[in-house]
N, C-alpha and C positions, 0 to 999 in steps of 0.2 A: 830595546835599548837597555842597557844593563851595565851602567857605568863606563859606558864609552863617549869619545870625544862629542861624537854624534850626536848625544843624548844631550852633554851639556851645551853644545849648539844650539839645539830646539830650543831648549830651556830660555837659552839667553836672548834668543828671536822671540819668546812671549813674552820677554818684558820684567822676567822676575828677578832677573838681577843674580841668581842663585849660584852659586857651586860650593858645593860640598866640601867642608874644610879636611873631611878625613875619606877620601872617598876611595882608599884601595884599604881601607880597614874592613876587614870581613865581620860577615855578622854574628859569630860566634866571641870573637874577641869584645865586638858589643853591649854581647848579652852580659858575658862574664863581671866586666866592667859596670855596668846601668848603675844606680842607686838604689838604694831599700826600696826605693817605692816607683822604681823607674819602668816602663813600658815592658810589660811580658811578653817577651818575643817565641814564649814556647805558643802561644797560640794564636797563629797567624792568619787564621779564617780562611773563608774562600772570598774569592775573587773572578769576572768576569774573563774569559779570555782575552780581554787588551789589556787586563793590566800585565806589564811587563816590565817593569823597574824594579831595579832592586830595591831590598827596605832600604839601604844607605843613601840611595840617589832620588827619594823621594821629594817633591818640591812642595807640593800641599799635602798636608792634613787635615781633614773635618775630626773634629772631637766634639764627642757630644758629656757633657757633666750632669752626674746621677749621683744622686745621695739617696737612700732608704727613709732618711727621717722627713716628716714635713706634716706641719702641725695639722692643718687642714685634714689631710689623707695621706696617712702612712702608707708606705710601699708604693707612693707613687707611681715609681718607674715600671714597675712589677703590676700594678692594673689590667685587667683582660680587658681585650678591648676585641671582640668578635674571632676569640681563641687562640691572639695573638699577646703579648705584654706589649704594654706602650712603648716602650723603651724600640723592641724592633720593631712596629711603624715608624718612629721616628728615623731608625737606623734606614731599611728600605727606603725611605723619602730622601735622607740624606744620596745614598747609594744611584738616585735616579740622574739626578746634579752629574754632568761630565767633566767640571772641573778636578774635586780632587781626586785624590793619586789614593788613598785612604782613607779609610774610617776608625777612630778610636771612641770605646766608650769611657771614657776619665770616670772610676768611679774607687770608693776605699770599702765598699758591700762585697762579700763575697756572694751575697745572695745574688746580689745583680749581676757579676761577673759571672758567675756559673748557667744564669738564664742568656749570658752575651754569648757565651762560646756553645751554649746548647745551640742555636741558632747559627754558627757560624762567624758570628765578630769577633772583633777583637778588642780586648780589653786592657787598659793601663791603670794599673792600681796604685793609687795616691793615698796620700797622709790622710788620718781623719782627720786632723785638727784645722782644714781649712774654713775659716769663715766664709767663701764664696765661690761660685764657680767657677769662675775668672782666677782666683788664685788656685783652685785645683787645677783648670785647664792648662795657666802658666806651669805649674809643678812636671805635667804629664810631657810641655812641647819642649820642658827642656833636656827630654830624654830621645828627643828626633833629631834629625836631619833638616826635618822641612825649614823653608823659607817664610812659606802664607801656613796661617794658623787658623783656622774657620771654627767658631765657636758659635755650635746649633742647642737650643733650649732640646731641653730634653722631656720638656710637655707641652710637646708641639705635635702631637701625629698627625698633622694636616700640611706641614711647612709645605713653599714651594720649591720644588727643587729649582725650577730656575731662576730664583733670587737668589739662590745661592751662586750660583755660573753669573749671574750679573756683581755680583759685590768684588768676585775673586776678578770678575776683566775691567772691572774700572781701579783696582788696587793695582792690576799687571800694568794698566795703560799708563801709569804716574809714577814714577820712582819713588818720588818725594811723598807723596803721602803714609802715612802710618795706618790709620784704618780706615776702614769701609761699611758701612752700615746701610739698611733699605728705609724708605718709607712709603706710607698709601696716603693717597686723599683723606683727609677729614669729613665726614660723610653729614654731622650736622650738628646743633647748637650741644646736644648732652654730649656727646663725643669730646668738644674742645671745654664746655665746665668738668668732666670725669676725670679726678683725681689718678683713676686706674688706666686712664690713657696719655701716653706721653708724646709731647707734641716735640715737635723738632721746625728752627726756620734757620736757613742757611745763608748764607753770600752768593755772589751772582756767580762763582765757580763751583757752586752745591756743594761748599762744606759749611758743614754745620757751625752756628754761631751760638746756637744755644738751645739744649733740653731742658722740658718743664713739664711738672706735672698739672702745673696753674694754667688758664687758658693764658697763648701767647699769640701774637703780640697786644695789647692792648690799643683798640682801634677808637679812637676818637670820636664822638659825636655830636661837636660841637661844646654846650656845656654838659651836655648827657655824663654821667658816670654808671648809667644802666649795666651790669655785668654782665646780661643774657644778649641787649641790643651791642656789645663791644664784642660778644664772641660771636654773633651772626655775621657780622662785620666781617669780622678776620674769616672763618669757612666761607664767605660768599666771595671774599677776595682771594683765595687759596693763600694765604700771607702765611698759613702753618701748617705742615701735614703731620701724620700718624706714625711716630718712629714704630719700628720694629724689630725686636730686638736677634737680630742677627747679626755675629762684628764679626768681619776678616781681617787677620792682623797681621801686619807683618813680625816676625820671629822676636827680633830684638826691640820693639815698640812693646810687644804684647809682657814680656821679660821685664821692661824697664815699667812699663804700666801696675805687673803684679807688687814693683818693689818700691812704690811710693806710699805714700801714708794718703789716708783719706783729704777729698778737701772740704771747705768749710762747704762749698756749694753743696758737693755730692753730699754730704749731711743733713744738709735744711732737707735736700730735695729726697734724698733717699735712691739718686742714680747715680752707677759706678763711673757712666763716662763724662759725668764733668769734671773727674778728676783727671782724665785722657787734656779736657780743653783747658785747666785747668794749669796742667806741665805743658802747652802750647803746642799739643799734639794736633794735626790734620786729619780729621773725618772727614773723607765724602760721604755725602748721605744721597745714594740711587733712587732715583723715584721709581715706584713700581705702580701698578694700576690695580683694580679690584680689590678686593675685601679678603684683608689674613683671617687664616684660618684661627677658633679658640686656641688658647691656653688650656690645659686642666689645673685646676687648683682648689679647684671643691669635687663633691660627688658630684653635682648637679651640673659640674663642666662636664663629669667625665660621659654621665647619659647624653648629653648634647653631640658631643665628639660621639660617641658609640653609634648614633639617630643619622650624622652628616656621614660617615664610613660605609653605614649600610645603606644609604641614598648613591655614595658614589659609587659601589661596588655593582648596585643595582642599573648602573651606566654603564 
């Protein structure tokens, strides 16, 4: 399919609503065209042989956002991780997912760029000056075509690919919704007091009503105000699971999302998307089951991560 009628048929049978505003515009006219810091289309990676769309007619993109700085451990992205860099586990993991159509690494490092296309990705180079990934992400998708916009953590070498294919068919299945996001069980009492784990409880159509980093909901115990017997409560009732930070956005949600100003919530709380619920934007939040994979954000993630890669490879 290659920007024929056909293609935008399928398209419109999965739900995504998509066609191409400029879709007999070739891809050199494009390139010529992009902004300073618009999507490099000189290095176009490889690909599997089903991908077959053109760059213009593409409907999803996963982008993955990479900065070099990061106080913890510099060169984050760049990490060996069993003689590969983080960055391409992450990419790979992405690449396993059948929903999208491509893979970009959003990043403004030339270091990190030159290790994306050693490896074969592809790379969209962005401003430095962004404060966040989500504003670099936005920067990088408004140099696409795409419709869905998949923004994967980029210290994640464990992701599951198929949380990804689940966030992108529950955003295809609703017009109306703007994002999509996953969550796991809450596994026990330190999980819902951990500041560093963010809880999510939704409405009875599983979009979210509210992200926290504070144990949620507050469960009642009579006169009890105990705060360990109130969050046993809540994990024993499943009243709140374990967000995870994986968003699929639609194009113009993700656009409109990079260009609002913080809210008060997202500041108390230190998360980007109560400013989504905030401008009365719709998350679905997908439940998933088992236990996500670390984060890296210390050394002492990255041996953990190094320990579980050479367990699974050992599988």
């Amino acid at each position: 399919m290659r920007g024929t009628a056909a293609s935008m048929d399928s398209i419109r049978k999965e739900g995504l609503g998509y066609v191409p505003a400029r879709a007999r515009v070739n891809v050199a006219r494009r390139a010529a065209a992009r902004p300073a810091f618009g999507v490099d289309f000189r290095d176009r990676g490889r690909y599997d042989a089903t991908y077959t769309r053109a760059l213009i007619d593409l409907a999803i993109v996963a982008m993955i956002p990479a900065r070099f700085g990061s106080t913890r451990l510099p060169g984050k992205p760049l990490s060996d991780i069993h003689g590969k860099p983080m960055i391409q586990h992450v990419h790979e993991r992405v690449r396993r997912a059948r929903r999208p159509d491509r893979v970009l690494v959003a990043t403004d490092d030339e270091r990190i760029a030159a290790v994306v296309r050693g490896f074969g990705g592809e790379v969209a180079m962005t401003s430095p000056d962004h404060a966040t990934g989500t504003d670099r992400l936005a920067e990088a998708a408004r140099a696409t075509e795409a419709e869905i916009v998949i923004n994967v953590q980029g210290d994640e070498p464990l992701l599951d690919p198929d949380g990804i294919d689940a966030a992108v068919d529950a955003l295809a299945r609703d017009p109306g919704l703007d994002i999509a996001t996953l969550s796991l069980p809450l596994r026990d009492v330190e999980e819902m007091l951990s500041p560093s784990v963010v809880k999510v409880v939704c409405d009875a159509r599983g979009e979210a009503l509210y992200f926290s980093r504070s144990p949620i909901p507050l469960v009642r115990q009579g006169a009890s105000t105990d705060p360990r017997a109130a969050a046993a409560a809540a994990v024993a009732g499943g009243l709140a699971r374990k967000h995870v930070g994986l968003y699929v956005y639609r194009r113009a949600a993700l656009l409109r999302f990079a260009s609002l100003p913080p809210s008060p919530l997202e500041v108390a709380e230190g998360l980007e998307q109560l400013r989504a619920l905030h401008d009365g934007m719709r998350i679905r939040v997908v439940e998933r089951e088992g236990v996500a994979g670390p984060a890296v954000d210390t050394a002492e993630d990255l041996e953990r991560v190094r320990a579980l890669i050479a367990a699974e490879a050992a599988h």
